[in-house]
N, C-alpha and C positions, 0 to 999 in steps of 0.2 A: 504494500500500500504506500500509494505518496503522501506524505503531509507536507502542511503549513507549519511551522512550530513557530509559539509564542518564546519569550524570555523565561518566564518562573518555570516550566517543563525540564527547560535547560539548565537553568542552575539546580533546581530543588534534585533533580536526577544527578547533576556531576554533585552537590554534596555529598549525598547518601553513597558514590560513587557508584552508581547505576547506570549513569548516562549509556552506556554500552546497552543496554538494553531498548534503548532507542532506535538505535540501529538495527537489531535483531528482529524486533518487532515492525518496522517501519523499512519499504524497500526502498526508499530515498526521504529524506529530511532538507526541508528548504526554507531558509529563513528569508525575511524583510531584511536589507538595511540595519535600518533601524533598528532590528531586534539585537544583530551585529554590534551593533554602535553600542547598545544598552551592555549588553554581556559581557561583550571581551573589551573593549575601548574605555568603555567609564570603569568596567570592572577589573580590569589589570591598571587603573590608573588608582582606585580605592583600594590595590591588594588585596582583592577576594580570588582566591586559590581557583575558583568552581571557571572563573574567566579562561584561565589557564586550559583547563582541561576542552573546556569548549573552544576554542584557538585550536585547539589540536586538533580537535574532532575536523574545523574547518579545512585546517591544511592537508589532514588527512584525504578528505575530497569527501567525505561522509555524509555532510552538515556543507552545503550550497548556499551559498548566498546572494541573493537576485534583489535586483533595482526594481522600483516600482516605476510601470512607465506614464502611465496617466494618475494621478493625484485624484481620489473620488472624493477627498471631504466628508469621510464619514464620521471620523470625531468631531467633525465641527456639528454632526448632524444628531450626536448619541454621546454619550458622556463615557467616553471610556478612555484607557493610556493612548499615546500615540503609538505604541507600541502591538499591541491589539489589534488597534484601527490598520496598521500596517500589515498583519498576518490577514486579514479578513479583504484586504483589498486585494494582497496578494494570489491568496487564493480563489482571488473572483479573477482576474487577470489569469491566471495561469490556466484555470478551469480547473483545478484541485478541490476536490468536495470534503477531505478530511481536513481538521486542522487540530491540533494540538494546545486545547490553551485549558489554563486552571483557573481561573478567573471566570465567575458565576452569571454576573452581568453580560460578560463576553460572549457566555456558551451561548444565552439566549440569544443575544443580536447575532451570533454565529448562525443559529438554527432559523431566525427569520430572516436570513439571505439566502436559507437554503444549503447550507454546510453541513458537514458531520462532526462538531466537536467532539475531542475526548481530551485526555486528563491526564495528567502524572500516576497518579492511582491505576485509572485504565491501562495505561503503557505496564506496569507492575503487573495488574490481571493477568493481561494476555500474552504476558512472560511465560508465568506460570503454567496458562491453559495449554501454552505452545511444547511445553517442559523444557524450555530453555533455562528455567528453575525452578526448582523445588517448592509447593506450598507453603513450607514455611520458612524457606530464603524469601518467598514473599511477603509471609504475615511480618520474618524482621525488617524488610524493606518500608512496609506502612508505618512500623511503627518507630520506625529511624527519621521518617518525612516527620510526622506529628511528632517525636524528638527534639527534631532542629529545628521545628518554629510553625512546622507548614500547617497553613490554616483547613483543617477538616473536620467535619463535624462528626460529633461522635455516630448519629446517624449513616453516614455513610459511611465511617470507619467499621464499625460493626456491620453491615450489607457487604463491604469488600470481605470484610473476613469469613464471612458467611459462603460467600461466595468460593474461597479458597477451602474453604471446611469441606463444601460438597463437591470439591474436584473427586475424582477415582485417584 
């Protein structure tokens, strides 16, 4: 599958050091600009390590990163990061119907232009349903995200785990 990837997918996954699993699950990963500029530019200029990792992934050839060519204006039209707003144009530009963002506002204006949000969590799921890890390399992946800060609610943290409980 191709995706769009937002910023937080990227870092919250290179913290846990996961980000490899992006990959794995994902048959190309294509960033904004933007999201570029956000992660490794600001973020190897603040010395966050996760920038690092994701620089790599880019040189790698893994993790692509494309110019937007027309400007749709959609943050000026919906209240989200510019960042977002760039994943969401991009993948209308590109014709990419997946995109990868964790950002809850996001998913829905994702889902009303007709995309397929999913999540850092998800990318974790469907690690495991793929067995490219083990059920419970993923139960400590969840709870290594909601360790380092990552905002999810206990509702869906319990549905993921749930979810992993009743793999085979």
């Amino acid at each position: 599958m191709v995706v769009v990837s937002n910023s937080s997918p990227l870092i919250w996954l290179s913290r846990i050091r996961a980000l490899n699993l992006l990959r794995e699950v994902c048959a190309e990963v294509i960033i904004p600009q933007e999201v570029f500029e956000e992660v490794v530019q600001r973020g190897k200029h603040l010395g966050y390590a996760d920038a690092i990792v994701v620089e790599q992934a880019v040189e790698a050839g893994w993790i692509k990163v494309k110019k937007i060519k027309t400007k749709l204006k959609i943050q000026e039209l919906i209240e989200i990061h510019s960042g977002e707003a760039a994943v969401l144009q991009l993948a209308l530009q590109e014709k990419i119907n997946k995109v990868i963002i964790d950002d809850g506002a996001a998913r829905i204006i994702a889902k009303g232009l007709g995309l397929e949000p999913r999540g850092s969590v998800h990318i974790i799921i469907t690690a495991a349903k793929r067995n490219l890890i083990t059920a419970k390399r993923a139960r400590e992946l969840l709870t290594s995200l909601v360790s380092a800060g990552f905002r999810l609610s206990p509702e869906v943290f319990a549905h993921a785990i749930k979810s992993l409980d009743e793999m085979p």
